[in-house]
C-alpha positions in Angstrom: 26.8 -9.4 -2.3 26.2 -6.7 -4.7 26.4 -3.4 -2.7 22.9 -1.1 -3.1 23.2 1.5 -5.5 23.3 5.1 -3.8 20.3 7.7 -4.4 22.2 11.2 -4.7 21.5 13.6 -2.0 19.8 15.8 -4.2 17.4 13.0 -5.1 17.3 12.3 -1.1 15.9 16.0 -0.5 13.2 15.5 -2.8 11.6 12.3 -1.4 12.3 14.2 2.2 9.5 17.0 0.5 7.3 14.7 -0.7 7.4 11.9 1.5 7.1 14.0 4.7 10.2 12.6 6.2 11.2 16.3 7.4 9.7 17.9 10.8 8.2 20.4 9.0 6.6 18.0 7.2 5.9 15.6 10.0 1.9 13.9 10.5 0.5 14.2 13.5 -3.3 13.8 13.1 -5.4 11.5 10.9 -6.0 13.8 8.5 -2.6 15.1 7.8 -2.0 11.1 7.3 -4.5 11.1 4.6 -3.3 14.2 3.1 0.0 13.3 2.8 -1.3 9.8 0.9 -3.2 11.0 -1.0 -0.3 12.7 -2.4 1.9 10.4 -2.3 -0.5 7.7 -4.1 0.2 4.4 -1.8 2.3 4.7 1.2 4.0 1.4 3.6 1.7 1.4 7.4 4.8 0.8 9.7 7.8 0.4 7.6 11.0 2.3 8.3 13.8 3.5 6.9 15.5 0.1 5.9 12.5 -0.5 3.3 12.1 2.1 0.4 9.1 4.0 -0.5 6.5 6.5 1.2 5.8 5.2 5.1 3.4 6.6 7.4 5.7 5.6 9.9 8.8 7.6 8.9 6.0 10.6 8.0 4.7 10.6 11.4 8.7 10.7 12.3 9.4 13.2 9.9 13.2 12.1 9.0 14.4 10.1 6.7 16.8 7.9 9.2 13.7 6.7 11.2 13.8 3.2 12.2 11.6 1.1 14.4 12.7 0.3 17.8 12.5 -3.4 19.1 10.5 -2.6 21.7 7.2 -0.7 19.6 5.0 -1.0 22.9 7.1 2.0 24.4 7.9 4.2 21.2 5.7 7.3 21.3 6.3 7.3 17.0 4.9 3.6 16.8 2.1 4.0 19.0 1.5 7.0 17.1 1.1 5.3 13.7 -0.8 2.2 15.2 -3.5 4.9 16.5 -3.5 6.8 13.4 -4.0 3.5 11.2 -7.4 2.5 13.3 -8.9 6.0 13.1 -8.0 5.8 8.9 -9.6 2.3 9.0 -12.5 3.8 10.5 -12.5 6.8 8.9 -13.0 5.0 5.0 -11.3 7.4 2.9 -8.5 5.7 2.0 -7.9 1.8 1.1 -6.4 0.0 3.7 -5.3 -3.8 3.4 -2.7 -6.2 3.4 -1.9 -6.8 -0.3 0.8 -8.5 -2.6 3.7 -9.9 -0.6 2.1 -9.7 2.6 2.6 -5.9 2.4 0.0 -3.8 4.6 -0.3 -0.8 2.6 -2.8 2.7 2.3 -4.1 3.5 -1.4 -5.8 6.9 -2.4 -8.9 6.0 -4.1 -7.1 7.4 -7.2 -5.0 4.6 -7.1 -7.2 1.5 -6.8 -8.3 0.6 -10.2 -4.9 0.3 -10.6 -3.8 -1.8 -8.4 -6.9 -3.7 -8.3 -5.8 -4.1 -12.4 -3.1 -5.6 -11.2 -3.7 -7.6 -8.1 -7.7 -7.9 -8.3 -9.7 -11.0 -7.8 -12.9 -10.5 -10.0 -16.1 -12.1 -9.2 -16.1 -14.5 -12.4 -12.8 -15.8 -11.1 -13.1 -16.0 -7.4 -13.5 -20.2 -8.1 -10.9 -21.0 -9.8 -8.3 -18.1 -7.9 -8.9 -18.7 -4.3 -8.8 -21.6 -2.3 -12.0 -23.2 -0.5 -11.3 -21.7 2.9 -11.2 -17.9 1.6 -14.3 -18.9 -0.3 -16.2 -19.9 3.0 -15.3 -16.8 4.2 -16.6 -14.3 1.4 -19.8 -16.1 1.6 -20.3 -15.0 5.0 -19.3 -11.7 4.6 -21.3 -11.8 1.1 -24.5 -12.8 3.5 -23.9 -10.5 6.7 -21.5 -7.5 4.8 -19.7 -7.1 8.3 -18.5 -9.2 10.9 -15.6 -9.4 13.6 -12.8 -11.7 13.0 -14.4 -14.4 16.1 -17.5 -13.9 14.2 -16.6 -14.2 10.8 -14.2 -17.6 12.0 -17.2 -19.3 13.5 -19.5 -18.8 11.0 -17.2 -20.0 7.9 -16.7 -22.9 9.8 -12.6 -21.7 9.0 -11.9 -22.5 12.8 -8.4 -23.2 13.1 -6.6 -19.6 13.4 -3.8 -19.9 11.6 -6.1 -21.4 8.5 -8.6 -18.5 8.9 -5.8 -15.8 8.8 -3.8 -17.3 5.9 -7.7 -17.5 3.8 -7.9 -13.9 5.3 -5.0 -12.5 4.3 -6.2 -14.3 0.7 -8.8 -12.3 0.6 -7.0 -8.8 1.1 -4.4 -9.8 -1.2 -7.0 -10.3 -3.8 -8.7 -6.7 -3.2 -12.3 -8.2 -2.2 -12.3 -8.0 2.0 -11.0 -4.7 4.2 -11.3 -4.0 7.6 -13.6 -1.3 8.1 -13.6 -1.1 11.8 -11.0 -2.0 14.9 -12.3 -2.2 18.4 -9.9 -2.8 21.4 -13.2 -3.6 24.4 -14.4 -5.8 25.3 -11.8 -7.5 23.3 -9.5 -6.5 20.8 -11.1 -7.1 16.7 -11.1 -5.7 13.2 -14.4 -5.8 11.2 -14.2 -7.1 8.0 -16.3 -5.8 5.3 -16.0 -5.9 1.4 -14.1 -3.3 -0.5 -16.7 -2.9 -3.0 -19.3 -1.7 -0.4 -16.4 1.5 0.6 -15.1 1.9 -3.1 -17.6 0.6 -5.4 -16.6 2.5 -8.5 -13.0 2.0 -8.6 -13.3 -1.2 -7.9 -15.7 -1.8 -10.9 -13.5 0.0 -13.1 -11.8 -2.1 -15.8 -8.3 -0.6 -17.1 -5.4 -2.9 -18.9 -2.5 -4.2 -17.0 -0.5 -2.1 -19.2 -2.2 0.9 -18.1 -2.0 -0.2 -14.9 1.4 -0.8 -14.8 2.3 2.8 -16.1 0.5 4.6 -13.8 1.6 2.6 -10.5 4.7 3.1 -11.9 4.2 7.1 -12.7 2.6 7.9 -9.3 6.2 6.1 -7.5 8.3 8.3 -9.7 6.7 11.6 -9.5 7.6 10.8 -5.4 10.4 9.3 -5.9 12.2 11.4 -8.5 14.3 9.0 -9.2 13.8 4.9 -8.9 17.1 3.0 -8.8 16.9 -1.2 -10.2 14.7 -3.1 -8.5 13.3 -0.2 -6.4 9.3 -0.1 -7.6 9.2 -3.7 -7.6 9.9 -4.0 -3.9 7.9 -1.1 -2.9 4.8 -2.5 -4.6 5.0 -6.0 -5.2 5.2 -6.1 -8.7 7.7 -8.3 -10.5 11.1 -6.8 -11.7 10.4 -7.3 -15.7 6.4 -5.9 -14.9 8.0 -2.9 -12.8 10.5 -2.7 -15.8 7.9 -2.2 -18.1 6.0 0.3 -16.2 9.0 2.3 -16.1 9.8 2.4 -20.0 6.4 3.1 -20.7 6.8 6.7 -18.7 10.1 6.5 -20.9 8.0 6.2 -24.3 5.5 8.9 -23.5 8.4 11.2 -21.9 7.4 11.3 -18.6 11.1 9.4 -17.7 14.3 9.5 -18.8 16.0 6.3 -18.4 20.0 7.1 -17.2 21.0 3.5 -17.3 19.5 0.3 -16.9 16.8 0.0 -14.4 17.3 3.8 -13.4 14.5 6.3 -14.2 14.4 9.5 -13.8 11.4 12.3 -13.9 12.0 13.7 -17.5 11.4 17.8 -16.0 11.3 18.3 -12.6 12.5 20.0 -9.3 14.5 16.9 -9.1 15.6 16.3 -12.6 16.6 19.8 -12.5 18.8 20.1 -9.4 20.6 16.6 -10.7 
């Protein structure tokens, strides 16, 4: 097994700065949370240290070893980004779903048309892309515009659970259905809504996939300082050679320096210049 390629420490102390993975640095409140993503572009909900990339879990941390215990139930840190997560949901500033790869993940609004470029299911396609049990499911919510998850099951006629979450999880991946609400009495739920209804513009908004892949890639970088092969691509989802291209378009326009293959580097910066 090929060993992982090692980010220099200097690189290392400039994530730590703009990832919030030092206790000065460290989120505490909902707001600080959406702060520190909206800087940061996208951020991971309750990933830790063993996955790369921004992570509201290692921000509300603040160090760069965190890692999740087994027992999350009991760990003040986990509890704390499970709470925050529910009053961001509710809260509707910032895009909250779980997207490509199964990956639950916050966007600043900045960010969607991006992603949506990307990832996006558009109306005009929502036949032929998703399968007849997601479909059951947008009708409803088309019709009603919220609904709990019971709710939204019986309704669709998607009864079985593990069917309705697979169609769910569909839906999210395709950037049409959010949960907008999460309620823990009389019995735990999320209500779903459509993403449109919070985000209407930049969901609307048409860019190319080219465009799209340059400035997922740009907003990583200018975190990052540094991306090592292999690294966007499994912090966002996107394919290696579609990450790869991303990358030497911030080469073309001299935003990035490439040092070798699959490693990019911010062309001027407080990390490019410390290097």
């Amino acid at each position: 097994m090929r060993p992982r390629p090692e980010i220099p420490p200097e690189i290392e102390d400039f994530r730590d700065a703009r990832w919030c993975r030092e206790g000065m640095r460290q989120v505490q409140t909902a707001a600080d949370a959406e702060r520190f993503i909206e800087r940061a572009g996208f951020a991971a909900c309750l990933t830790d240290s063993r996955r790369p990339g921004p992570s509201l879990y290692v921000a509300v941390c603040g160090r760069r070893d965190a890692v999740m215990p087994r027992n999350v139930q009991k760990d003040e840190e986990a509890s704390l980004t499970w709470v925050l997560k529910d009053e961001i949901i509710g809260r509707g500033n910032l895009y909250y779903a779980k997207l490509s790869r199964a990956k639950t993940m916050f966007i600043a609004p900045r960010m969607i048309p991006w992603f949506h470029a990307i990832w996006g299911v558009r109306r005009s396609e929502e036949k032929r892309r998703l399968s007849r049990k997601a479909q059951a499911i947008l009708k409803v919510l088309r019709r009603e515009w919220e609904m709990s998850t019971g709710d939204l099951r019986e309704e669709s006629g998607v009864k079985d659970r593990a069917a309705f979450s697979r169609a769910l999880d569909e839906l999210q991946a395709a950037m049409i259905v959010v949960p907008s609400e999460v309620y823990y009495q009389p019995k735990f739920t999320y209500i779903w809504t459509l993403g449109v209804g919070r985000f209407p513009d930049a969901l609307r908004r048409r860019v190319s996939r080219e465009t799209a892949l340059r400035e997922i890639a740009r907003c990583f970088l200018a975190g990052a300082g540094l991306t090592i092969p292999g690294e966007l691509a499994r912090v966002t989802g996107l394919s290696r050679v579609e990450a790869g291209r991303g990358n030497r378009a911030l080469v073309a326009e001299g935003y990035a320096i490439m040092l070798a293959p699959g490693w990019y580097q911010l062309a001027v910066s407080d990390a490019s210049s410390s290097s």
